[in-house]
N, C-alpha and C positions, 0 to 999 in steps of 0.2 A: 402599355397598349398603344399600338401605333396608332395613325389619324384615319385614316381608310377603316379601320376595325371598329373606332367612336360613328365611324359614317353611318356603317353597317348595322351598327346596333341601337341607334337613332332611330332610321328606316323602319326596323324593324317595331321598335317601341310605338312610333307613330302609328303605321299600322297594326297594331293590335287595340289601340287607344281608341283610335280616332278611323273604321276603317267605313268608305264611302262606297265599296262593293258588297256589306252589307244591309243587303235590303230584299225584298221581294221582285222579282222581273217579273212581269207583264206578258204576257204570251209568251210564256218561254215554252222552246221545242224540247228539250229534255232534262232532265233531273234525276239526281243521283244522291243517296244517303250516304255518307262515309261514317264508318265509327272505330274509335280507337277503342279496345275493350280495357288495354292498360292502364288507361290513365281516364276515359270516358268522356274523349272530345268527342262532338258530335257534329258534324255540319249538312248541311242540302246544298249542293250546287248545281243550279239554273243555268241552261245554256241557250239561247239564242243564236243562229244561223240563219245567215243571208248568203245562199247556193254551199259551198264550200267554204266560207270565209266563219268566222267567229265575230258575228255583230255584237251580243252583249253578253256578261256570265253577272252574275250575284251569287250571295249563300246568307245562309242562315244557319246558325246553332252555337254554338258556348264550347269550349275549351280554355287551355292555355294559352299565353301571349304567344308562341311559339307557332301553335295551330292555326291561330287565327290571324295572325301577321303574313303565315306562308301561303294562306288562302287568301287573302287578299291582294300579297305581292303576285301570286300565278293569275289571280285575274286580271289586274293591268299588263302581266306580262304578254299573258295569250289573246288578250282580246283585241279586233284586227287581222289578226294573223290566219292564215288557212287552217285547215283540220291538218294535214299534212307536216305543216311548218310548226303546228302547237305539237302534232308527236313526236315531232324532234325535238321541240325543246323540253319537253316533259321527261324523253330518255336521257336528256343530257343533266337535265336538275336529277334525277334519280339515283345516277350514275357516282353524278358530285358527291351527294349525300351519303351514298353507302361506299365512296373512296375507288371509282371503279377508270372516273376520269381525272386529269388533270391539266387536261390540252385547255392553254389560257384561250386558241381561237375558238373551242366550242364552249368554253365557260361565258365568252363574251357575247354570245347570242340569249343566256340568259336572262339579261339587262340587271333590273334591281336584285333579282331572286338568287342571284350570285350573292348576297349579305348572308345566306343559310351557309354556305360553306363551311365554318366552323361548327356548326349542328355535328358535322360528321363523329368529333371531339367530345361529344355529351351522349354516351350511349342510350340516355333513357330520353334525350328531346327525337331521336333519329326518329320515332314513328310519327312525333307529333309534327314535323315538321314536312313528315311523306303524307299525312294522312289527304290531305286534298290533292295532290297530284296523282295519288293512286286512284281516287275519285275521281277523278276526270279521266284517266288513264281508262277505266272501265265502262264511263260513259262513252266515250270515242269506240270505245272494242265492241261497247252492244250495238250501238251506231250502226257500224260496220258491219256485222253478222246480221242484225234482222232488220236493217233500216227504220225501225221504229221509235228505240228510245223508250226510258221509262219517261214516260208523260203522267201518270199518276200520281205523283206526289206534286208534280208544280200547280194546281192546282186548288 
């Protein structure tokens, strides 16, 4: 195993261990339940928006290291960043994972979430490792369509 692949799989350990994006947000604008039925990861993602930008995200719920590492790496990754510049890089992790990209300049706006890459390689981690970016993937798409957001579960 090369040195960059012990990196990768550090990160990842870390965050599923020890991860500080799980917690409850506070006023959050919208909320999204994601569930894996194959394996029965479960998560809430909390979003927070200041105009267009992504001020803060959290989650809540129980899975595998896999699940819960890639939901905490996509919160540090997205959080900051526009709506706009988070659906880019949510196409571009998606894309990694199901083998669809391999352009290292859009791998490189990833940041950490670039450590799933080998995911692709484990066909039964692939959903647990999609299950929170399709999560947010469809909070941004209800977003979008009725401007409202599921607000009923952040509460």
């Amino acid at each position: 195993m090369d040195e960059l692949t012990n990196v990768y799989n550090e990160l990842i350990m870390e965050h599923s261990m020890n991860s500080y994006n799980k917690k409850k947000l506070e006023n959050a604008d919208y909320c999204e339940v994601g569930h894996n039925p194959n394996c029965g990861d479960e998560i809430t993602l909390q979003l927070k928006l200041n105009g267009n930008k992504i001020e803060d995200m959290a989650f809540s719920g129980h899975g595998c290291a896999i699940s819960q590492a890639s939901t905490s790496i996509m919160i540090d990754t997205l959080k900051g960043k526009t709506v706009e510049e988070a659906k880019e890089i949510i196409k571009i992790f998606i894309e990694m994972i199901k083998r669809e990209t391999t352009d290292e300049e859009e791998l490189k706006k990833l940041e950490d979430a670039i450590a799933f890459r080998n995911v692709s390689n484990m066909p039964a981690r692939v959903k647990c490792a999609l299950l929170a970016w399709h999560t947010i993937e469809d909070m941004l798409e209800k977003n979008d369509s009725t401007g409202t957001g599921n607000i009923n579960c952040c509460h």
